[in-house]
C-alpha positions in Angstrom: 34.5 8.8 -7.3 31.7 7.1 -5.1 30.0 4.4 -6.9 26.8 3.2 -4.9 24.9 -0.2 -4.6 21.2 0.2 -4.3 19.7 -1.8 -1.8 16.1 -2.4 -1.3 15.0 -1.9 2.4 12.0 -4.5 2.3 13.8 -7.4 1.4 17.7 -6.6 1.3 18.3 -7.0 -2.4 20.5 -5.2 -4.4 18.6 -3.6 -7.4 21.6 -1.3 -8.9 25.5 -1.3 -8.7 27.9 1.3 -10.0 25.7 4.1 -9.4 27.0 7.4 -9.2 23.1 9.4 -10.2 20.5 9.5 -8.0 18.0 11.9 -8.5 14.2 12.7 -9.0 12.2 13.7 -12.1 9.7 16.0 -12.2 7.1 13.2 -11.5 8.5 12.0 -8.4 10.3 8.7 -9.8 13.7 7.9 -8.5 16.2 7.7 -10.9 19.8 5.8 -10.5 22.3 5.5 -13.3 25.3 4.1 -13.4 29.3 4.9 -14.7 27.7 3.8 -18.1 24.9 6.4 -18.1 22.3 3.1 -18.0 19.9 3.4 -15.0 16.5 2.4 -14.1 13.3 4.2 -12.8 11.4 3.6 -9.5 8.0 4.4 -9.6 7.7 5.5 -5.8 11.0 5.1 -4.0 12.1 6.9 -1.0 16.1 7.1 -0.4 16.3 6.8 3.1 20.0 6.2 3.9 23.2 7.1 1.9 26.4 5.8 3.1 29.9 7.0 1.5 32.2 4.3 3.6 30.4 0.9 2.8 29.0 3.0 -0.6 25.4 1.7 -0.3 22.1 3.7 -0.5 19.2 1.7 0.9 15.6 2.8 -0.5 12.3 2.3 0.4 9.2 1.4 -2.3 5.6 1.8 -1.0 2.6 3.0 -3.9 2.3 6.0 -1.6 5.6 7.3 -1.2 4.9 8.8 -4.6 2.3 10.6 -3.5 3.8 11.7 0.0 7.0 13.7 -2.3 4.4 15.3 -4.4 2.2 16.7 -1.3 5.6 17.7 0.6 6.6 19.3 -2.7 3.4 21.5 -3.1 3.0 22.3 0.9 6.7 23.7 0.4 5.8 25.4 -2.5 2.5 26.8 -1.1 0.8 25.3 -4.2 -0.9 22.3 -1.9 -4.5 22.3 -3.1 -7.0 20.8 -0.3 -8.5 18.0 -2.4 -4.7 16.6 -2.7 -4.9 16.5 0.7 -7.9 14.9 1.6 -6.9 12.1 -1.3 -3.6 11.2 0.4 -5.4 11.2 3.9 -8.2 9.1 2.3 -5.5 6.8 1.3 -3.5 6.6 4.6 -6.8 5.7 6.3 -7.5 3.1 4.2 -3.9 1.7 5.2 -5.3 2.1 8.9 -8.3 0.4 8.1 -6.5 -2.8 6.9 -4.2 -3.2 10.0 
């Protein structure tokens, strides 16, 4: 069995050990949970590398990564609805703007 440690890819801390769940609810919130069935939510996490030999999955939390699953979700879905859009590209160029 494959047990994971979470690390967090901004600063290199470990937020979760033991963890053998990683999945997303409905709302777009990363779950982990460990051996124990005990885990924790992230609001707006991205899993962005899972390796089996060292056992570590590094994520990535940013308030619009939330968003970002959800729009990939609906364009997939062909359910994408233009005002989502234009709300997450509003929000990307306000990112720009602050560069």
């Amino acid at each position: 069995m494959c047990e994971f440690k979470i690390i967090n890819k901004t600063d290199g801390s470990q937020i979760g050990e033991d963890i053998l769940i990683l999945s997303y609810t409905d709302d777009n919130e990363l779950i982990f949970k460990d051996v124990l069935g005990m885990g924790e939510k992230l609001d707006s996490a991205l899993i962005l590398d899972v390796n089996t030999l060292n056992q570590t999955c590094v994520i990535l939390q940013h308030p619009i990564i939330k968003e970002f699953i959800s729009l990939i979700k609906n364009i997939n879905d062909n359910k994408v609805k233009l005002e989502q859009i234009e709300n997450f590209q509003s929000k990307i160029e306000r990112i720009k703007e602050n560069l």
